[in-house]
C-alpha positions in Angstrom: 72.2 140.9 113.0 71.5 137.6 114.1 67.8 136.1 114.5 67.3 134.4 117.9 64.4 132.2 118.2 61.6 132.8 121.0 63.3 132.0 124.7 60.0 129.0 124.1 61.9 127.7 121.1 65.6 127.5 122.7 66.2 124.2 123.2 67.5 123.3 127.0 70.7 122.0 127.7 70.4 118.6 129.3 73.0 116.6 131.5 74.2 113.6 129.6 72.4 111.5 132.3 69.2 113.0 131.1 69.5 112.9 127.9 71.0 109.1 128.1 67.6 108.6 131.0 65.8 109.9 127.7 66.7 107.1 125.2 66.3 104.6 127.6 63.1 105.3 128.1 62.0 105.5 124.4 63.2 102.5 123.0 62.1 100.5 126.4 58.6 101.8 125.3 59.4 101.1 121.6 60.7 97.3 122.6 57.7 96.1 124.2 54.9 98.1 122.2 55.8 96.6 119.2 56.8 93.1 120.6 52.9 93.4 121.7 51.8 95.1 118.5 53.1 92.4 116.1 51.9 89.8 118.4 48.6 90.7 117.7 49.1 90.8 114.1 51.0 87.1 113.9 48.1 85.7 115.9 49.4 85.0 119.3 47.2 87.3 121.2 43.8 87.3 121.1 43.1 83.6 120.5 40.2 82.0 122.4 40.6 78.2 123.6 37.5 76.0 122.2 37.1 74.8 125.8 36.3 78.3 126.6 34.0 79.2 123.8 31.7 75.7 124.8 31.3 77.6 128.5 28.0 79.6 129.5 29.0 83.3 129.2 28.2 83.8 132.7 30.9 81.2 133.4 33.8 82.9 131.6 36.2 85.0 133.1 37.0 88.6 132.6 40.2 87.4 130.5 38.4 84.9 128.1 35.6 87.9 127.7 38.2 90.4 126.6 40.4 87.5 124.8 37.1 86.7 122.6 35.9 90.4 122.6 38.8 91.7 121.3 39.8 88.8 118.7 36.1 88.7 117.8 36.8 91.0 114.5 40.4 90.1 113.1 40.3 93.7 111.7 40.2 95.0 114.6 42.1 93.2 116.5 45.0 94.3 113.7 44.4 97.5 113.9 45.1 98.0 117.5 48.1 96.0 116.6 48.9 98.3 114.0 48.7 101.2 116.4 50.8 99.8 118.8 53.7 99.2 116.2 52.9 102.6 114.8 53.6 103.7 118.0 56.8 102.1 118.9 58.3 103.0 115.8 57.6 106.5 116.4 59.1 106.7 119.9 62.7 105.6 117.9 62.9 108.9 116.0 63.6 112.2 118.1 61.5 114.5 115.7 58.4 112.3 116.4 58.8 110.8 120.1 56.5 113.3 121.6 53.7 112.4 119.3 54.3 108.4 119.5 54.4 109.2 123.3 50.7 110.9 123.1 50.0 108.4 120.7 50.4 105.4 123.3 49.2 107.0 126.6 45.6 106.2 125.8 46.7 103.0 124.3 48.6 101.9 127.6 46.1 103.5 130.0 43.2 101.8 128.2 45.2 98.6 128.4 45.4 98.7 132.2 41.9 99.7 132.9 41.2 96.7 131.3 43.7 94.3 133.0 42.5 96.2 136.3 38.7 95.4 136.0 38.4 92.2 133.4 41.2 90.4 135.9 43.6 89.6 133.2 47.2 88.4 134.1 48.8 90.0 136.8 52.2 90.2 134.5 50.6 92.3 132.0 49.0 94.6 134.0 53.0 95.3 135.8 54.2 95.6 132.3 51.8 98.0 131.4 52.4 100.1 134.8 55.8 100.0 133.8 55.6 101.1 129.7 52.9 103.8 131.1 55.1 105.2 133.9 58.2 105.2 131.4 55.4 107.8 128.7 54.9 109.6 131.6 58.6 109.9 131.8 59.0 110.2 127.9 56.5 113.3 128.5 57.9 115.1 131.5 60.9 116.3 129.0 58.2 117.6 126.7 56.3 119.8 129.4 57.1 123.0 127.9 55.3 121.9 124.6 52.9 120.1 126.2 51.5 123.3 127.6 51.7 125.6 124.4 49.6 122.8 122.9 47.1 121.8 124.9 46.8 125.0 127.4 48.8 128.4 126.5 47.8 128.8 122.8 44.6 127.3 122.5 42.6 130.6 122.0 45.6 131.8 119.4 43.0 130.6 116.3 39.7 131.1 117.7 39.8 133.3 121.1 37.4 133.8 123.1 34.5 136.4 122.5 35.1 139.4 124.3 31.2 140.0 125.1 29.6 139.5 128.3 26.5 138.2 127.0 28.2 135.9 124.3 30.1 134.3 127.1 26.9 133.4 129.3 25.1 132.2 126.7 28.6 130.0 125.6 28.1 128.5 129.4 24.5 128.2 129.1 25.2 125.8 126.4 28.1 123.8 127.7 26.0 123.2 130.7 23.0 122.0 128.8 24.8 119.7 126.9 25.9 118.3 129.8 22.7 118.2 131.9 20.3 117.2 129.4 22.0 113.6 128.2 22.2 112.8 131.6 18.8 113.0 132.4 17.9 111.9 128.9 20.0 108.5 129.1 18.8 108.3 133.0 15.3 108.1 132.0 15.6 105.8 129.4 17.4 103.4 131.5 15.0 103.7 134.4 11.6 104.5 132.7 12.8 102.8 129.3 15.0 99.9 129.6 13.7 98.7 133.1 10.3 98.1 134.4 11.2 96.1 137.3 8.9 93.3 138.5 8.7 90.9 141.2 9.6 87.7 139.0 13.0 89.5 137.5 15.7 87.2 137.0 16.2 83.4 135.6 14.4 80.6 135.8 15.2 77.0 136.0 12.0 74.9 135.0 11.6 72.2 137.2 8.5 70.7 136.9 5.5 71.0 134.0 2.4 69.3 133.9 0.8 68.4 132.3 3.7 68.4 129.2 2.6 69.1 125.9 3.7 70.3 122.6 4.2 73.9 124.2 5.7 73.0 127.6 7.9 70.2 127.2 10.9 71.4 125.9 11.3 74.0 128.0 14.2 74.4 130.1 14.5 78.3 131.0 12.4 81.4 131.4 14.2 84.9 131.9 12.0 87.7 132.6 14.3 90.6 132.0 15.3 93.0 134.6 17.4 95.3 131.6 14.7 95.0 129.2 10.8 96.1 130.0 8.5 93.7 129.3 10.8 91.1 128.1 10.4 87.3 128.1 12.6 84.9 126.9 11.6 80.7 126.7 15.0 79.0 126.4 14.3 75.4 125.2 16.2 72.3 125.7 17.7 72.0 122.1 19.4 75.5 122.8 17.0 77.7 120.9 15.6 81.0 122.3 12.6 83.1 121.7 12.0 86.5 122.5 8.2 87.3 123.7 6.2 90.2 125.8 4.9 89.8 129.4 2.8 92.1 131.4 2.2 91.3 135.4 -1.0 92.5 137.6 0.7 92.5 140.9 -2.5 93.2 142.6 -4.3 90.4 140.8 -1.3 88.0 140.7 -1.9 87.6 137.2 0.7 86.6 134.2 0.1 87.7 130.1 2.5 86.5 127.9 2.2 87.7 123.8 3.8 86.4 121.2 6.8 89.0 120.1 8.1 91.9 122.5 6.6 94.9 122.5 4.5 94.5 119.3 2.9 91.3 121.1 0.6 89.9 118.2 -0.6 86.5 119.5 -1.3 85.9 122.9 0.3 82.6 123.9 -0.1 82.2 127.7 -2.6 83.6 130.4 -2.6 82.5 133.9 -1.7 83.6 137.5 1.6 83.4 139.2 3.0 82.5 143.0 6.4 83.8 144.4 7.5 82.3 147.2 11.5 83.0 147.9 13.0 81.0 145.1 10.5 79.0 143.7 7.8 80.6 140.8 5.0 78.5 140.1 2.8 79.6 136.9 -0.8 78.3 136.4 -2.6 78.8 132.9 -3.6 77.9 129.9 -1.0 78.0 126.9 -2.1 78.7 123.2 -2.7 75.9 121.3 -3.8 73.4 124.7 -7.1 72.6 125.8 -5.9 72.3 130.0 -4.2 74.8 132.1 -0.7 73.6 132.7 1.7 74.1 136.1 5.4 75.1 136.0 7.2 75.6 139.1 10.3 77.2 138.4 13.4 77.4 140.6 15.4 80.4 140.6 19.0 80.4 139.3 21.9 81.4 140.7 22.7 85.1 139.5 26.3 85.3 138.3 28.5 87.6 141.3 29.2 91.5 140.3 33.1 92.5 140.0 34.4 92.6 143.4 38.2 94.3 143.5 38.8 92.3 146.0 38.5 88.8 144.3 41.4 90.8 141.6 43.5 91.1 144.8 42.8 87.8 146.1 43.6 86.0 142.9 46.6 88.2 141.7 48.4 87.5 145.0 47.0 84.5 147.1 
């Protein structure tokens, strides 16, 4: 008597186009992956020109962000080069394509979300289109275990309780774990994080008097839209210093402490005037004897990701 296996487990027979379509695939895939993977390891990806790393942060562009981002820890950047070659290699061995091929799908997808919004070369992003569209292919002649895996046989270990009630209360709790971080992280970004005022932004200093020990180094002053109550004073050597402000918009009046949010020494009290783009602050700093005047001068906010500039400088 002879055993047949499950009609599930009987392999189909493919055309020799397929099965030819098949390698192709796998081993285009494998090619580039690791080409990519030990590139990261040998140090030719992920390098940041000094020129670049001398610019303002706002000034850098979505590639030299992710560039330094990436290469930032050289641990990291090896172990998603690691993957990668893990990766390829498994794509060249029939017994383990399918998991290589689930393997790389996140890789390659996260790869061209990236090249998408951080603008990087319009090259990469078509190779990536191109190794993702070939795992997609890789994985179409995998569907059949695809399913049993992720779909068909996923209440085989631990199925699904049979009562009524258990299942509600199942639900009940999927959809509070959903709801409640939403509104949790929503209120700490809005009632938390942001307490917005009418000075938010940055600050050029343009003009102090009279200068003093306090006043006349200073070059910058952020208030921080993304951080309640936060003041930074940039100076002109570079250095920055973190410190707590409070505004009286009725009372047009200015409080500055020492440290943020535990605020210890008060260090300036005075009123403020907004008018468009200039801020002019009148008061008297700790450790001076006269009120002082700044007049500030609002500085240019750095432009939000707009798709089209990727369109425009991909293909103008």
């Amino acid at each position: 008597m002879t055993n047949n296996p499950p009609a599930h487990q009987q392999e189909v027979p493919r055309p020799p186009g397929a099965i030819w379509g098949y390698r192709i695939l796998r081993y285009f895939v494998a090619f580039f992956v690791l080409l990519y993977g030990f590139a990261k390891l040998n140090g030719s990806q992920f390098t940041v020109l000094d020129s670049e790393l001398d610019k303002p942060m706002g000034q850098v562009s979505g590639f030299w962000l992710t560039w330094y981002y990436f290469g930032y820890s050289a641990v990291y950047g090896n172990l998603i080069g690691l993957v990668q070659i893990a990766g390829g290699v498994l794509l060249m061995f029939r017994k383990t394509t399918l998991l290589g091929s689930c393997l790389l799908l996140g890789v390659i997808t996260n790869i061209i979300l990236v090249d998408i919004f951080y603008r990087i070369d319009l090259g990469a992003l078509l190779v990536a289109i191109l190794l993702e569209l070939a795992l997609l292919g890789i994985l179409s002649f995998h569907k059949q275990e695809l399913v049993e895996v992720f779909w068909s046989k996923q209440n085989s270990a631990f199925p699904d309780p049979s009562s009524k009630s258990l299942v509600f209360v199942k639900y009940a709790v999927c959809a509070l774990m959903i709801v409640a971080p939403a509104i949790f992280t929503y209120r700490v970004a809005n009632y938390g994080n942001r307490l917005p005022t009418p000075i938010d932004g940055a600050w050029e200093v343009t003009s102090v008097s009279p200068q003093n020990a306090v006043t006349g180094d200073l070059a910058d002053i952020f208030f921080e839209r993304n951080r309640a109550w936060m003041c930074v004073f940039k100076r002109k050597d570079g250095s920055y210093m973190q410190h707590h402000f409070e505004l009286d918009t009725n009372k047009k009046t200015l409080t500055i402490w020492e440290r943020w949010l535990q605020k210890g020494n008060k260090i300036f009290e005075g009123t403020y005037e907004l008018a468009d783009d200039e801020l002019r602050i009148k008061g008297k700093f700790d450790k001076t004897t006269e009120d002082s005047t700044l007049i500030l001068r609002r500085r240019k906010v750095v432009a939000l990701y707009n798709p089209r500039d990727f369109v425009c400088s991909s293909f103008c």
